[in-house]
N, C-alpha and C positions, 0 to 999 in steps of 0.2 A: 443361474445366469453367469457369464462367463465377462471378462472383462482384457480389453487386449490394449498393447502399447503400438505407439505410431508404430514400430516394425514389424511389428505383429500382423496391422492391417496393412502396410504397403507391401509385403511377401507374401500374403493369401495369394492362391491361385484360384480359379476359379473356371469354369470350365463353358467356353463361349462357344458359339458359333462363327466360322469360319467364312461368312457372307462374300459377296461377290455382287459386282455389277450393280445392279440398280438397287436391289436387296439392302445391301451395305452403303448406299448412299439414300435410303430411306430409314434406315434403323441404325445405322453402325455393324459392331461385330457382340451379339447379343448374346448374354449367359442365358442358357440351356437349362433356364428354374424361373419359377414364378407368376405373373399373370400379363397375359394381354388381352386387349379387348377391340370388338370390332365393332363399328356400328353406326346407323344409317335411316335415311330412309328406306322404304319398298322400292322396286323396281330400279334403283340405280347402281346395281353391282354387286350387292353385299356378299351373296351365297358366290358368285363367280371368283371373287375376291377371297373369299376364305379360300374358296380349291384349288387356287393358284398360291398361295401361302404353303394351304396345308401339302402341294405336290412337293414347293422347293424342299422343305423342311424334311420331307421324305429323303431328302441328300445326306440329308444327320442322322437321323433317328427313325424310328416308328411310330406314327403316327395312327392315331385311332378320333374319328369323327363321329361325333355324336347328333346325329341328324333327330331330335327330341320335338322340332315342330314338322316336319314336312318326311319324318319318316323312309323308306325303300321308295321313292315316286318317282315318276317321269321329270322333274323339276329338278333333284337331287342326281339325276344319272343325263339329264342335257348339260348340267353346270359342269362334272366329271367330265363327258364328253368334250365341252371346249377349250377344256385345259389339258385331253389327250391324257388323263391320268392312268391309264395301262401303263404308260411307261413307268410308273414305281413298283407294278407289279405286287408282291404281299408285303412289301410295307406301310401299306396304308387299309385301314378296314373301316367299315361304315358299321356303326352301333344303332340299331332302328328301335328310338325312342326309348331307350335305357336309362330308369328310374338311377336315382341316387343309389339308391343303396346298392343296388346291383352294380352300379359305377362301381360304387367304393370298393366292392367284393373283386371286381376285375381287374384294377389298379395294385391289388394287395398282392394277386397272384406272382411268382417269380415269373421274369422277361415281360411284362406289360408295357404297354406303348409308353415312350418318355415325354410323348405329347398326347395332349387330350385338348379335343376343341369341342366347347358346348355350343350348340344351334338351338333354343338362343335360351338366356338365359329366363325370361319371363312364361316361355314355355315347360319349362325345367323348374320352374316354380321355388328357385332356389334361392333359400333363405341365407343373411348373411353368414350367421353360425356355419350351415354346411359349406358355405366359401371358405371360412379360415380352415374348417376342419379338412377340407384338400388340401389346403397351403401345409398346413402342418405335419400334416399325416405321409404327404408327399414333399419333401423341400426340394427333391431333385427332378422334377417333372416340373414342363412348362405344361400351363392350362393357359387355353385362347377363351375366352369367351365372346359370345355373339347378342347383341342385346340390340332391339328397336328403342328409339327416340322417341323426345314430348319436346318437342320447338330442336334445339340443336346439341339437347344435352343427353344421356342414356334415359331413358324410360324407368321409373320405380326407386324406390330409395334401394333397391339392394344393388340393382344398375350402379346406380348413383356411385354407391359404396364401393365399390369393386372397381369403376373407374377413378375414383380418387386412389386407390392404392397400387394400380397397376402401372408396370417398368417400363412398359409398351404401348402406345392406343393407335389405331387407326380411325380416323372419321371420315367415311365414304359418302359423297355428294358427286353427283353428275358426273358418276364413273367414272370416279378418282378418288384415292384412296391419299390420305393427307396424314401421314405420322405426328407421329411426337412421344419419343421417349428419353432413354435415360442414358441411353451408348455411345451416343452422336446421331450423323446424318441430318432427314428432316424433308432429304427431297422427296415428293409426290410419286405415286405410282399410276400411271393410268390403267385401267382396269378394260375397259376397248375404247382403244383411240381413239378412233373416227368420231363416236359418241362423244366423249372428253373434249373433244376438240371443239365439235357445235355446239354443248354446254356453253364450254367457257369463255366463246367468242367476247 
């Protein structure tokens, strides 16, 4: 373990994302490592919501989606479709329903995506141990994770786990996606308007 003096820590650089627009007045300007988390009910946005994250994100880096509950389906290529994701072209790739380990194996290889987003985590069946062992194995890789709810909080205690330690979180309700992390911002994303709007009347 390494031990550092105030100058030590207020001259680290660290290697952020460069947000813009609504992005950066929902999260701030976010370092490019460690976990976010997305999560929700059914039918109120979630998957539409990750593919609008996971396109901007394609501005920075490479991005690879791990679609582990819903697979190559008509649901996963409608959600693509409304967010016009052709325009990132081969920066973003869909992993259909790729086990951990095979994660782990694709991650290791040289040039792997610098983001990985898991769909979801209770389908992925992931225990908290293989959560730290990405964080550690990767410190330079952002992981999204995707996780359903029990009342208004993540689903499962590894859910649980993962939200309590994550720099990021989004909580989507009546397609609107409501931040809270660690960089600033905090304002709201609506996820489709017109819906958001009858919502929240």
């Amino acid at each position: 373990m390494k031990a550092y003096s105030v100058d030590n820590v207020l001259n680290a650089r660290f290697r952020t994302l460069d947000f813009e627009g609504k992005w950066k007045e929902a999260i701030g300007c976010p370092e490019l490592a460690g976990t976010w988390m997305i999560f929700g009910p059914p039918k109120n946005g979630k998957t539409t919501f990750a593919m609008q994250l996971a396109k901007y994100l394609c501005n920075f880096k490479r991005v690879a989606y791990n679609s582990v509950e819903e697979g190559l389906s008509l649901s996963i290529q409608m959600a693509m479709e409304r967010v016009n994701m052709t325009e990132v072209g081969s920066k973003l790739i869909l992993l259909e329903k790729e086990p951990f380990e095979e994660l782990l194996l694709r991650l290791s290889k040289h040039k792997s995506p610098d983001v990985v987003i898991i769909d979801s985590i209770q389908f992925m069946e992931l225990s908290f141990k293989q959560y730290k062992l990405l964080k550690e194995k990767f410190p330079k890789k952002l992981f999204i994770y995707i996780s359903h709810i029990d009342g208004k909080q993540p689903d499962g205690c590894t859910a649980k786990r993962i939200w309590r330690d994550c720099n990021v979180y989004f909580r989507i309700e009546g397609y609107r996606a409501f931040p809270q992390g660690r960089f600033g911002g905090g304002n709201h994303i609506d996820i489709f308007e017109q819906k958001a709007n009858e919502y929240w009347l």
